[in-house]
C-alpha positions as CSV (number, residue, x, y, z in Angstrom):
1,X,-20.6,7.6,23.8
2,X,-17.6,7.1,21.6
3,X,-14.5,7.6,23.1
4,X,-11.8,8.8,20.8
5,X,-8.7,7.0,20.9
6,X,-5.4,8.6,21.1
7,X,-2.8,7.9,18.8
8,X,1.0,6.1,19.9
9,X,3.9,8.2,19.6
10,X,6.1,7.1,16.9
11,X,9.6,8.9,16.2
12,X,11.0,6.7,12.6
13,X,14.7,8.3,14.1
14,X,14.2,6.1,17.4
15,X,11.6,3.1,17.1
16,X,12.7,1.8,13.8
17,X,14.8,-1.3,15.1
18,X,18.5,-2.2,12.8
19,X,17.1,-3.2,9.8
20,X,21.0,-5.3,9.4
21,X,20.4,-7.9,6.9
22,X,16.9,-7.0,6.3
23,X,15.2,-6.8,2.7
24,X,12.4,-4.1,2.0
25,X,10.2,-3.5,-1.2
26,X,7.7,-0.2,-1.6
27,X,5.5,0.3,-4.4
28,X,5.5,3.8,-5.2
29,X,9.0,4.7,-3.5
30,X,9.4,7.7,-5.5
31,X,7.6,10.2,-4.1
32,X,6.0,11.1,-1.2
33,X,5.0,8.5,1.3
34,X,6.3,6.1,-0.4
35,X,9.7,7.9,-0.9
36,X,10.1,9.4,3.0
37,X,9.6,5.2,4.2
38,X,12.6,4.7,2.2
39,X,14.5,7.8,3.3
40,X,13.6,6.5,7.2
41,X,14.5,2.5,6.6
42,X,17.3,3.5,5.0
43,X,18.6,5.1,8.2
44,X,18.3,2.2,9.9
45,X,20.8,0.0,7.9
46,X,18.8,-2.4,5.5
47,X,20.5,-4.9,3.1
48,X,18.7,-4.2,0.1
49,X,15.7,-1.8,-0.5
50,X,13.4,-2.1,-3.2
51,X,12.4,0.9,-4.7
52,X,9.1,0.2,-7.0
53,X,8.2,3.1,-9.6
54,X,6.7,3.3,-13.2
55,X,9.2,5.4,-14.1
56,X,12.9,3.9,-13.7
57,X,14.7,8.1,-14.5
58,X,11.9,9.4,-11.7
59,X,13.0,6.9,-9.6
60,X,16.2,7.0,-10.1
61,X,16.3,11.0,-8.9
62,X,14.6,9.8,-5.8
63,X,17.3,7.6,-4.9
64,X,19.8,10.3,-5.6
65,X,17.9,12.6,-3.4
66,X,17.4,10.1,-0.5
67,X,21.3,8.9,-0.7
68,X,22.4,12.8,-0.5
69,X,20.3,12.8,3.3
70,X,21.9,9.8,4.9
71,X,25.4,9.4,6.6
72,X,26.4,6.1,4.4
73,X,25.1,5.0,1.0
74,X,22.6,2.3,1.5
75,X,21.6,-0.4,-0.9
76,X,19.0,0.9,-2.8
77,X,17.7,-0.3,-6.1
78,X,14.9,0.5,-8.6
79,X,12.3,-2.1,-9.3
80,X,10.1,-0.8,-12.6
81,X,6.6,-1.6,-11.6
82,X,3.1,-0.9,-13.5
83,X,0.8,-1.8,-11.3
84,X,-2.3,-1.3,-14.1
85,X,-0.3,-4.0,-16.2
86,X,-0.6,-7.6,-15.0
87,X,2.5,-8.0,-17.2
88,X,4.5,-6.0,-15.7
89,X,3.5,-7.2,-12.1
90,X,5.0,-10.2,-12.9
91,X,8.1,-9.5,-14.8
92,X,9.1,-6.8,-11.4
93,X,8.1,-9.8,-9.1
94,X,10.6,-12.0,-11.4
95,X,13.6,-9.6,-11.1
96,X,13.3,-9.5,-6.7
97,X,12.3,-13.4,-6.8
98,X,15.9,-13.9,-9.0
99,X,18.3,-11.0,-6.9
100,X,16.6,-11.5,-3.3
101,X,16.9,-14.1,-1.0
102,X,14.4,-13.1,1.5
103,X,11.8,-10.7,1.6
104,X,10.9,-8.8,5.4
105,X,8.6,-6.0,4.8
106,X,6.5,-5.2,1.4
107,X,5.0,-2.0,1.8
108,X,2.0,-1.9,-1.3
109,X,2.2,2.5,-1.0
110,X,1.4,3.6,-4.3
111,X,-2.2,4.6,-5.4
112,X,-4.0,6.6,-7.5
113,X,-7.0,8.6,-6.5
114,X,-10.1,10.2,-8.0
115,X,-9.1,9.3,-11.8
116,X,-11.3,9.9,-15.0
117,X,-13.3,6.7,-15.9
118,X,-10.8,4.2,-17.5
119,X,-9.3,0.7,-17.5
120,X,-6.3,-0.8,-16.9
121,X,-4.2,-2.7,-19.5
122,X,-6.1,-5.9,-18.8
123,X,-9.3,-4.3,-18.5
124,X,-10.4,-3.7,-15.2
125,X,-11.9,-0.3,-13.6
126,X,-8.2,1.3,-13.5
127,X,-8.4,2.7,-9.9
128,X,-9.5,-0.9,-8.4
129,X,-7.1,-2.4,-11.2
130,X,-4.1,-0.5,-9.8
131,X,-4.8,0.1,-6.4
132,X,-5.7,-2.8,-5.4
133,X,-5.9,-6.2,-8.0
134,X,-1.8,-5.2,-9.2
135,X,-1.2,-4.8,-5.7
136,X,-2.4,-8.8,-4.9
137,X,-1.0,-9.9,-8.1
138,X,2.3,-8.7,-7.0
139,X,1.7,-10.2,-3.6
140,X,0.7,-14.2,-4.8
141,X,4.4,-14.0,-6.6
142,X,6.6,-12.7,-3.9
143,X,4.6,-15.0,-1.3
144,X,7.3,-18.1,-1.2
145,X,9.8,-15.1,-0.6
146,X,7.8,-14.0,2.4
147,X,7.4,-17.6,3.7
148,X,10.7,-18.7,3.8
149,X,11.7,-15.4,5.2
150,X,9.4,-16.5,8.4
151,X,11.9,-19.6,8.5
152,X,14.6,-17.6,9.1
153,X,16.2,-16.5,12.2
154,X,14.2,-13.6,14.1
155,X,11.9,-13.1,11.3
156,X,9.5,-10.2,11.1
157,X,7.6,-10.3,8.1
158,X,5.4,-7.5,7.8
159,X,3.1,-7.1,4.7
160,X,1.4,-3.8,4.8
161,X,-1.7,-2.0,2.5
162,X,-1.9,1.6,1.8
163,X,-5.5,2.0,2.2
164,X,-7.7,5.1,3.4
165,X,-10.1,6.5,5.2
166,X,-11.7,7.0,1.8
167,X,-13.0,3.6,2.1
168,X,-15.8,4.5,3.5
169,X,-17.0,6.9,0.6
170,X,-17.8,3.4,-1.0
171,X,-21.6,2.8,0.1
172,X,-22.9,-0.8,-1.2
173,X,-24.4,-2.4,1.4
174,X,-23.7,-5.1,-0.3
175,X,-20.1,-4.8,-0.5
176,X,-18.2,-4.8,-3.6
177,X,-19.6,-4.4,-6.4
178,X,-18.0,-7.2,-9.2
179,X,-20.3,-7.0,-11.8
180,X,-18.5,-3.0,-11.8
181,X,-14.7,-4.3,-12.2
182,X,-14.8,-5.2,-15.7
183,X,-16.0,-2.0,-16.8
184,X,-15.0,1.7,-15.9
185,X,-17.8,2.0,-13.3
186,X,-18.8,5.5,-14.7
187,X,-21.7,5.6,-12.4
188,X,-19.7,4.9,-9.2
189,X,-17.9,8.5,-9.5
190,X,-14.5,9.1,-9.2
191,X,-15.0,9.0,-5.1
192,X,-16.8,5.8,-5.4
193,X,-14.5,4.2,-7.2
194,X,-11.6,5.0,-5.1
195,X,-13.4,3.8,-2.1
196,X,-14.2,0.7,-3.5
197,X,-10.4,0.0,-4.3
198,X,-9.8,1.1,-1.1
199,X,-12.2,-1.2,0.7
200,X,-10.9,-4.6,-1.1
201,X,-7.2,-3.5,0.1
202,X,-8.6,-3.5,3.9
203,X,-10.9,-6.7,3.1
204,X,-8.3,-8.8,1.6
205,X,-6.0,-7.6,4.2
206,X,-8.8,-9.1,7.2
207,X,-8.5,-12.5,5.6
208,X,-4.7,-12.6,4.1
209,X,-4.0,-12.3,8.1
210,X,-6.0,-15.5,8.7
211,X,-4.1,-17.6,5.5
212,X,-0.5,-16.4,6.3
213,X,-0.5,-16.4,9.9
214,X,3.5,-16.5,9.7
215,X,3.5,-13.0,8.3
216,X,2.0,-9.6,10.1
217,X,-0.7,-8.4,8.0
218,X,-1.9,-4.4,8.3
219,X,-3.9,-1.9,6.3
220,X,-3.7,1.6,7.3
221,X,-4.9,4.8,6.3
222,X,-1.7,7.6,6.7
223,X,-4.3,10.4,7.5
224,X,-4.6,13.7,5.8
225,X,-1.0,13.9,4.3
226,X,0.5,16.6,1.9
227,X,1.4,14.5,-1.3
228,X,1.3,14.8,-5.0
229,X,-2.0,12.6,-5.0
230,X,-4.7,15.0,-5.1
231,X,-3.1,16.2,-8.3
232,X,-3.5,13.3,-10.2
233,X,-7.7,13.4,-8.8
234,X,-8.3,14.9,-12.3
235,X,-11.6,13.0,-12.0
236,X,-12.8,15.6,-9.0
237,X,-15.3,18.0,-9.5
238,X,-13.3,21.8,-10.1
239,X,-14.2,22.8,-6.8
240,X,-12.6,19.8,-4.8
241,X,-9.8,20.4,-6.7
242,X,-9.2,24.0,-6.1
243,X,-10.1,22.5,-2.4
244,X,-7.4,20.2,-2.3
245,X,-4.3,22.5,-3.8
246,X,-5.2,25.1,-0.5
247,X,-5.9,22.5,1.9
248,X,-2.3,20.9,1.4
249,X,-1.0,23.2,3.4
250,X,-3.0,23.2,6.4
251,X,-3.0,19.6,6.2
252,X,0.2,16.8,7.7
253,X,3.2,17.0,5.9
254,X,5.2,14.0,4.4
255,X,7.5,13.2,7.2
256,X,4.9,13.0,9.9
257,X,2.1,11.6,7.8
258,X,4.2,8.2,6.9
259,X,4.5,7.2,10.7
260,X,1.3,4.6,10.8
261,X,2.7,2.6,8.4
262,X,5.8,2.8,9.3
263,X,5.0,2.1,12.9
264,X,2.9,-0.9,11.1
265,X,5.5,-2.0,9.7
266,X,7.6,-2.4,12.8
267,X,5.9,-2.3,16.0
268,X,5.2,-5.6,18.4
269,X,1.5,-3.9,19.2
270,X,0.2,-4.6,16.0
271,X,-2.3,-6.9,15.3
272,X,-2.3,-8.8,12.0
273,X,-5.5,-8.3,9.8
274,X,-6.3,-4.9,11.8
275,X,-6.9,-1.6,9.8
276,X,-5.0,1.7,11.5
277,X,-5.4,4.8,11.4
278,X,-3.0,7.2,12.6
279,X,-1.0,6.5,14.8
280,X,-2.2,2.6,15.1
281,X,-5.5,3.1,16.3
282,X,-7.3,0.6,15.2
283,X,-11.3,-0.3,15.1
284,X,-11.6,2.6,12.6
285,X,-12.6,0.4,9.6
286,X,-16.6,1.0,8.6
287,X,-18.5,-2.0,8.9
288,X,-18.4,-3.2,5.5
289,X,-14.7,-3.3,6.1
290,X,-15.1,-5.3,9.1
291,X,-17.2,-7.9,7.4
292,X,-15.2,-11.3,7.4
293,X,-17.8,-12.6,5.0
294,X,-17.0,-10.0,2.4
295,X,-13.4,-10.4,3.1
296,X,-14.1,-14.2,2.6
297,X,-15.4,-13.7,-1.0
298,X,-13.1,-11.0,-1.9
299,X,-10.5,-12.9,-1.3
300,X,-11.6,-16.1,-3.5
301,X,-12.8,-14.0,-6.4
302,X,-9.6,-12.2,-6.3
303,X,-7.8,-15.9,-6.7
304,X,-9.8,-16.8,-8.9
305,X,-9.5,-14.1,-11.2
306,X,-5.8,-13.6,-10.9
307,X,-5.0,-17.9,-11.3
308,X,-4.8,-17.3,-15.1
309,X,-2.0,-14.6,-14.9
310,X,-0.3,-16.6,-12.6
311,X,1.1,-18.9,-15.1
């Protein structure tokens, strides 16, 4: 009989540690999750947050917004950040290479869900292309930053991966599904394809944890949370969407539903390469997710495929 596990209490006001010195980047700090992790680090007296966002005026109203909540005005900055461009990946990860001098928690937050069929600027299936592949891209570039952050004196590093529960939508036995990422994967369904993004992100995150042993690897899944990203699923059926705008209010709001990866970010429990749910229960993944073989091969292909960009 399964036995369900209870989630750890987590209070951002109380278990966040001084942040002092610290350096933080979020993809997606605009709104929502990604927004309330900066509103709660920023509490906790950081050096320099990163706020990553398409849109340099939305993101610039967020800071506003978060700055009018705290007791002091805290270093925050806007990092602009297309994560369906390869190009831009790099030229963000250029600017924070250049203006930062250590690196302790990258927090890859943003996401789309449930799109139309498309591709990304470079041509990939645009939800695995922005989810997921921009994601790593940014990664391979601020990776020297995240080393020799571990060098320093009572280093953290924490590198954690929006993922979902929504993973397991993604049924392949097989695993991914590569000959699908160069097209937009009409026949995987809006569902699909979002799992499939969503499964790579807790893959890669399985055998990152094995090659950077220096830094704290997690991917979590935040739960059922009240954000904006069921209105961008403009992919879903009618009926799952009409679903969606009730349910968000029955459903965790904002301020609760960023606590697993916050407490990812920053808790001594956590084990590197482990998916969470909330609040860090782990052994959730499906077993696809849990295959270290797939992870293997993800992991290389992704390489592989991102080495030319690289340059």
């Amino acid at each position: 009989m399964n036995v369900k596990k209870k989630s750890i209490p987590f209070n951002p006001e109380q278990d966040i540690p001084s942040l002092t010195g610290k350096t933080i980047l979020i993809t997606g700090g605009n709104i929502g999750l990604g927004k309330q992790c900066v509103l709660e680090y920023a509490k906790h007296n950081p050096a320099l947050i990163w706020l990553a966002a398409r849109s340099i005026p939305k993101a610039e109203v967020a800071i506003e917004e978060i700055q009018t909540q705290l007791s002091k005005k805290v270093n925050i900055k806007v990092l602009e950040l297309d994560l369906a461009s390869l190009d831009s990946v790099k030229k963000a990860a250029a600017t924070v290479l250049s203006e930062s001098e250590r690196l302790d928690i990258l927090m890859l937050n943003a996401g789309i869900m449930a799109t139309p069929p498309g591709l990304t600027k470079d041509g990939y299936e645009l939800q695995f292309g922005t989810n997921y592949l921009g994601h790593i891209h940014l990664v391979n570039f601020l990776l020297p930053l995240l080393e020799k952050t571990t060098a320093l004196p009572n280093a953290d590093v924490r590198l954690i991966l929006l993922s979902s529960q929504g993973h397991a939508y993604f049924f392949n036995p097989e695993g991914i599904k590569y000959d699908t990422l160069r097209t937009d994967a009409d026949a995987l369904g809006p569902y699909g394809r979002y799992g499939q993004s969503k499964l790579a992100m807790i893959l890669w995150g399985r055998e990152a944890a094995k090659r950077y042993p220096g830094i704290t690897v997690a991917s979590i899944h935040p739960g059922a949370v009240r954000t904006n990203l069921m209105n961008s699923a403009t992919g879903s059926p009618c009926w799952v969407r009409v679903l969606g705008k009730v349910a968000k209010w029955v459903v965790t709001p904002v301020d609760k539903g960023a606590r697993n990866q916050l407490w990812a970010s920053v808790s001594r429990d956590v084990v590197s390469g482990e998916y969470y749910g909330p609040v860090g229960v782990g052994g959730m993944g499906s077993d696809l997710a849990r295959n270290e073989e797939l992870a293997r091969g993800l992991f290389e292909w992704t390489e592989g495929e991102l080495k030319a960009h690289c340059v």
